[in-house]
Biotite code that builds the C-alpha atoms (Angstrom):
import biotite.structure as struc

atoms = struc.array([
    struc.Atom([5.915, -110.838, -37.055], chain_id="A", res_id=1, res_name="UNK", atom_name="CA", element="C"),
    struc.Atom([7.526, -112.029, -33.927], chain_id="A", res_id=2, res_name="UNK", atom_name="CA", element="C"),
    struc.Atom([9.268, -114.659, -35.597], chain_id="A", res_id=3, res_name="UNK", atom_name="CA", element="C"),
    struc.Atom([10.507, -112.863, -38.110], chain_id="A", res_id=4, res_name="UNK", atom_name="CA", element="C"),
    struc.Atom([14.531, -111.411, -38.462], chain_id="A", res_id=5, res_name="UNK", atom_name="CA", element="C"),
    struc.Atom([14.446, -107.504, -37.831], chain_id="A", res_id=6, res_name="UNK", atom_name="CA", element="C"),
    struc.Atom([15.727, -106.778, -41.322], chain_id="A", res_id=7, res_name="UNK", atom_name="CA", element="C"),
    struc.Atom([12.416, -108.227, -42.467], chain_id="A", res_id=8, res_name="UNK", atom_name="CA", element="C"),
    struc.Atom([9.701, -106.930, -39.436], chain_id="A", res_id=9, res_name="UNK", atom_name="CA", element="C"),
    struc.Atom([11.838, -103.235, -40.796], chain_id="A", res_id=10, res_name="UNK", atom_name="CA", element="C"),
    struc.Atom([10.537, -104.437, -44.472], chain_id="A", res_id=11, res_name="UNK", atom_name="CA", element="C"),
    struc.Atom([7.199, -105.157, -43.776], chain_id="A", res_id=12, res_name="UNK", atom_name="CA", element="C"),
    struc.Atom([6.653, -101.675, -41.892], chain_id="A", res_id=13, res_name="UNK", atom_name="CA", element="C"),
    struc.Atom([7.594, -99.632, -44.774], chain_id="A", res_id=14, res_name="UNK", atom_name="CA", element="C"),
    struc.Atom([5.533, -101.922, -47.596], chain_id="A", res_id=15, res_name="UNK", atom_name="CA", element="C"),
    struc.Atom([2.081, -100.920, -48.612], chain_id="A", res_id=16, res_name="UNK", atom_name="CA", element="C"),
    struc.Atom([-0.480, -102.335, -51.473], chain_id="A", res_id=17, res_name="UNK", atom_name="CA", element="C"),
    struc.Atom([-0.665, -100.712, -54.698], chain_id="A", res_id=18, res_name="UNK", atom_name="CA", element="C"),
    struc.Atom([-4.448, -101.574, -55.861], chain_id="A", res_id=19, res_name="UNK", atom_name="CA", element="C"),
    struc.Atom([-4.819, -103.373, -59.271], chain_id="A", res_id=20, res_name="UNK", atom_name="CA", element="C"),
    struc.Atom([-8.120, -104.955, -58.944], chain_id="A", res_id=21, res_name="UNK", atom_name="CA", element="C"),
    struc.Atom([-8.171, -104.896, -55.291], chain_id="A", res_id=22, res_name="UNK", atom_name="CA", element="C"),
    struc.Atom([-8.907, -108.641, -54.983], chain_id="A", res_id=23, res_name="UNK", atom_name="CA", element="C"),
    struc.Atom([-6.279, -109.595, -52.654], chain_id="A", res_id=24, res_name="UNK", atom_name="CA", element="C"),
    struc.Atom([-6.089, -106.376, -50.405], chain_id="A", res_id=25, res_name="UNK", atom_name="CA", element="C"),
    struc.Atom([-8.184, -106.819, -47.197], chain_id="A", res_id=26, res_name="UNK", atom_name="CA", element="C"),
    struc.Atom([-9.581, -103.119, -46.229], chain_id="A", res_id=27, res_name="UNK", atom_name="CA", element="C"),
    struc.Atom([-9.148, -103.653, -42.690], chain_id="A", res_id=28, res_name="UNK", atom_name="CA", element="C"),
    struc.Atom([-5.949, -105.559, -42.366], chain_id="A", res_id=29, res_name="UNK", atom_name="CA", element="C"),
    struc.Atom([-3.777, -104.302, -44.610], chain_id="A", res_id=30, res_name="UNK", atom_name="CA", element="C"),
    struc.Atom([-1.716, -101.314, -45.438], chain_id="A", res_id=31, res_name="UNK", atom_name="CA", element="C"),
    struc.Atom([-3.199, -99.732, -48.848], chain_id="A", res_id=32, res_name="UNK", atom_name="CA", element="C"),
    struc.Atom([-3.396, -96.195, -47.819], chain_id="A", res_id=33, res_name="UNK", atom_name="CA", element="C"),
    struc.Atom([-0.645, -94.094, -48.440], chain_id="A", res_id=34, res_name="UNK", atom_name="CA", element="C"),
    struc.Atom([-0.572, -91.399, -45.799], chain_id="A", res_id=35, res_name="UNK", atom_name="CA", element="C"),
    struc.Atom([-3.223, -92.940, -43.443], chain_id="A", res_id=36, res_name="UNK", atom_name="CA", element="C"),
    struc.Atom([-2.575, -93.685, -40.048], chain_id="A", res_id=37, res_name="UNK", atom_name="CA", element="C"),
    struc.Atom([-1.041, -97.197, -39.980], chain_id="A", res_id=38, res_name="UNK", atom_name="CA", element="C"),
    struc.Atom([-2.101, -97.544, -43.732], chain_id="A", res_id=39, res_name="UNK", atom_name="CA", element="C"),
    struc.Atom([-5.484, -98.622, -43.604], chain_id="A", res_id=40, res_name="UNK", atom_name="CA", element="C"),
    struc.Atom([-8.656, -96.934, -42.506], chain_id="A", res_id=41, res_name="UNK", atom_name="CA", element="C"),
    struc.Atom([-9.448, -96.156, -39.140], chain_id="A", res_id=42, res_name="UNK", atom_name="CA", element="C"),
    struc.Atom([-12.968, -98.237, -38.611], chain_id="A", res_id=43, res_name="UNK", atom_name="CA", element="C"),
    struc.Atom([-15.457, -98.978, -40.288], chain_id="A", res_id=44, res_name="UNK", atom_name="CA", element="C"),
    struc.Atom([-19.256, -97.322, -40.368], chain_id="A", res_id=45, res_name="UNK", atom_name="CA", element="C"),
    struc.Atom([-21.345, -98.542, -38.210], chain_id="A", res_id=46, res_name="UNK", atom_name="CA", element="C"),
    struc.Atom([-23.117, -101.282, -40.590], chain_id="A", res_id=47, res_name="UNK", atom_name="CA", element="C"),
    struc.Atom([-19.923, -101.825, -43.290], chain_id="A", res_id=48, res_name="UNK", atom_name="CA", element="C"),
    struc.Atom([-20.629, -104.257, -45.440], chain_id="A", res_id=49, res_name="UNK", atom_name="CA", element="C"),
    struc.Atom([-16.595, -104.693, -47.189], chain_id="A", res_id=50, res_name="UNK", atom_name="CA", element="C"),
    struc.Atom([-14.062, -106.554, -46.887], chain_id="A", res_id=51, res_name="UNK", atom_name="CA", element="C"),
    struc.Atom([-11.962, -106.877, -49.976], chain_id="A", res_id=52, res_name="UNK", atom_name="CA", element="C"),
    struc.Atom([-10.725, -103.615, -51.737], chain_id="A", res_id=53, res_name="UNK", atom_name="CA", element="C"),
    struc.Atom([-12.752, -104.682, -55.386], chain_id="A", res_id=54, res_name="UNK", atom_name="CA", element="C"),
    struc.Atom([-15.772, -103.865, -53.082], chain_id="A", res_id=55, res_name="UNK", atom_name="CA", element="C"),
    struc.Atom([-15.403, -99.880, -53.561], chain_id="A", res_id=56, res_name="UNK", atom_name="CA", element="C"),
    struc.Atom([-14.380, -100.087, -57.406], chain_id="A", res_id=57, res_name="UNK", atom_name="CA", element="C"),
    struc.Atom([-17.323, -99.037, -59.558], chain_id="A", res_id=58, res_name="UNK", atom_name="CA", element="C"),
    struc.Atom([-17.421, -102.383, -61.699], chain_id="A", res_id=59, res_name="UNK", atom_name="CA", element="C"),
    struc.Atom([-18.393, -100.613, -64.711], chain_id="A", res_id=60, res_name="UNK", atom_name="CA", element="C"),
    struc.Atom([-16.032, -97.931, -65.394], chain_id="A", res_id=61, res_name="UNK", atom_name="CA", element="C"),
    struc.Atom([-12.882, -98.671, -63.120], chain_id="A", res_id=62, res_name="UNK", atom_name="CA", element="C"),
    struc.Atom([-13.043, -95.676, -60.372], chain_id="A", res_id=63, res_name="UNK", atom_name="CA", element="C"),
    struc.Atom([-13.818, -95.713, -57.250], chain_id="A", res_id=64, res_name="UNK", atom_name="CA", element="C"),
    struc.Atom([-17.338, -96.295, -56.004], chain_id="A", res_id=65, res_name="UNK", atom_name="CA", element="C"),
    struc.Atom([-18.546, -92.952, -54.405], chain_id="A", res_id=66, res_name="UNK", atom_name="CA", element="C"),
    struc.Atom([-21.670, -94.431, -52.849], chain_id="A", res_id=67, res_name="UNK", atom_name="CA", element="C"),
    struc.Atom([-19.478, -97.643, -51.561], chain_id="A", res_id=68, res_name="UNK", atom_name="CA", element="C"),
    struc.Atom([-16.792, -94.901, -50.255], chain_id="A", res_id=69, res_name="UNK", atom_name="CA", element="C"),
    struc.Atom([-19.652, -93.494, -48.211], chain_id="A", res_id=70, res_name="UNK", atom_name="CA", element="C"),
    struc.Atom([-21.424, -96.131, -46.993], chain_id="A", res_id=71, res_name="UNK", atom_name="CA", element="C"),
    struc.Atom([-18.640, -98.351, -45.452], chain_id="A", res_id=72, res_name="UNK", atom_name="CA", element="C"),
    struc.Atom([-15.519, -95.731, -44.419], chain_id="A", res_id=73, res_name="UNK", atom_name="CA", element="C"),
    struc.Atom([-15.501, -92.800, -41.661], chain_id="A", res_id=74, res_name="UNK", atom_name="CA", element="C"),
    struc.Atom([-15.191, -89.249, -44.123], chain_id="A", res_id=75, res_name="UNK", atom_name="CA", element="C"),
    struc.Atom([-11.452, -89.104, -43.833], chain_id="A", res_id=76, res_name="UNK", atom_name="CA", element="C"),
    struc.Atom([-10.893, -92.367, -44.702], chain_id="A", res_id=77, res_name="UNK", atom_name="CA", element="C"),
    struc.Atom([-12.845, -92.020, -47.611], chain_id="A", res_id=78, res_name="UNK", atom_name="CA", element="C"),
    struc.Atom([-10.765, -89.001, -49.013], chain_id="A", res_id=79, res_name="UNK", atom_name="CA", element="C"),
    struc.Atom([-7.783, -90.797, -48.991], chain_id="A", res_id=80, res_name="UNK", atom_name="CA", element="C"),
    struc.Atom([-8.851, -93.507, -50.605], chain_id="A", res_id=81, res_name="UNK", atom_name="CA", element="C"),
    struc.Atom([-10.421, -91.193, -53.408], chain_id="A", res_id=82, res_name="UNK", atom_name="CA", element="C"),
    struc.Atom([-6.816, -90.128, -53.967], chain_id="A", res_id=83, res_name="UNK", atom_name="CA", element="C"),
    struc.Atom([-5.090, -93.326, -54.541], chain_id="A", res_id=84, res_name="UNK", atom_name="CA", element="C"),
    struc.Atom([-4.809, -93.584, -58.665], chain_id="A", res_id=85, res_name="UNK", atom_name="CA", element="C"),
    struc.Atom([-6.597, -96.550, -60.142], chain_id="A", res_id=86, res_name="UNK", atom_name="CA", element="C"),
    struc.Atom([-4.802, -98.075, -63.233], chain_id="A", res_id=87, res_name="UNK", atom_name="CA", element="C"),
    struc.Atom([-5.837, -101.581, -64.972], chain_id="A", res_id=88, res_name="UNK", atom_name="CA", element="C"),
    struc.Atom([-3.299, -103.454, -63.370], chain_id="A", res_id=89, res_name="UNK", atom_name="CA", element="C"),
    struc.Atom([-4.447, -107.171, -63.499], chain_id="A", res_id=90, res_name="UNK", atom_name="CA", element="C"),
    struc.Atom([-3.284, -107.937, -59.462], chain_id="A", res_id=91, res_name="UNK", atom_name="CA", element="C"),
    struc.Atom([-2.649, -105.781, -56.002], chain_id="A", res_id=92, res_name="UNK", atom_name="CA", element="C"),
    struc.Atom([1.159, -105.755, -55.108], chain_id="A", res_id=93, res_name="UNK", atom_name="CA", element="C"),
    struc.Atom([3.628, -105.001, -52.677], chain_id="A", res_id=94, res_name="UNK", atom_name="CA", element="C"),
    struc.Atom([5.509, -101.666, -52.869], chain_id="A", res_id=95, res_name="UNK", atom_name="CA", element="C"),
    struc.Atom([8.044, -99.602, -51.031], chain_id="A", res_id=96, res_name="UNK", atom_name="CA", element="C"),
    struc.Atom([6.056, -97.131, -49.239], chain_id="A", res_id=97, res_name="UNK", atom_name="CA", element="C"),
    struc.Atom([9.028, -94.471, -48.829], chain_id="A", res_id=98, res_name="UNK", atom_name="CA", element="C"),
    struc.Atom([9.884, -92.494, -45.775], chain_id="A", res_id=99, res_name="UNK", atom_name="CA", element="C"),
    struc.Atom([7.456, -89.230, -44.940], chain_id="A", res_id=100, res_name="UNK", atom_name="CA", element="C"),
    struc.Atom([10.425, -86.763, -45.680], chain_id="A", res_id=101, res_name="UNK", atom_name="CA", element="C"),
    struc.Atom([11.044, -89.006, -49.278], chain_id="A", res_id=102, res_name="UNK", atom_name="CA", element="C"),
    struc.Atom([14.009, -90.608, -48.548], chain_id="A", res_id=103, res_name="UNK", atom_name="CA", element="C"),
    struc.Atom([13.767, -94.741, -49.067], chain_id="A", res_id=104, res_name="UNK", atom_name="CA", element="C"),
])
């Protein structure tokens, strides 16, 4: 972000990935979890396996994969992802992420 204007490095702080089919969100790079430090999970278990956010959906009934949950992220990171609300939207976007006292 170096290059980038301040007006925009101040945008891209405060955006975050709402997960549609989680094909284009990177677990470890970017920001997907609302409330989590820096907006992505800490680490990864020893032996993760993930990469892409589709990788933790359940494939047959669109939730999140419990066993993939457990396997690849530390506890903590897993409850927070277990909170994020899963709709059927087609593709991942970009949203406003909102200050921690609610005001944008």
């Amino acid at each position: 972000m170096a290059g980038y204007p301040k007006g925009r490095q101040a945008l891209h702080c405060g955006l975050i990935k709402r997960i549609g089919n989680g094909e284009s969100t990177n677990i470890w790079q970017d920001r997907w979890i609302l409330g989590a430090i820096g907006g992505k999970p800490i680490c990864p278990k020893l032996g993760a396996s993930v990469v892409q956010v589709n990788e933790l959906l359940s494939a047959d009934d669109w939730h999140w994969d419990d066993g993939a949950l457990q396997e690849n992220l530390l506890y903590m990171d897993g409850q927070a992802v277990r909170r994020i609300p899963l709709g059927r939207l087609q593709h991942d976007f970009w949203l406003w992420a909102g200050e921690r006292h609610g005001v944008y």
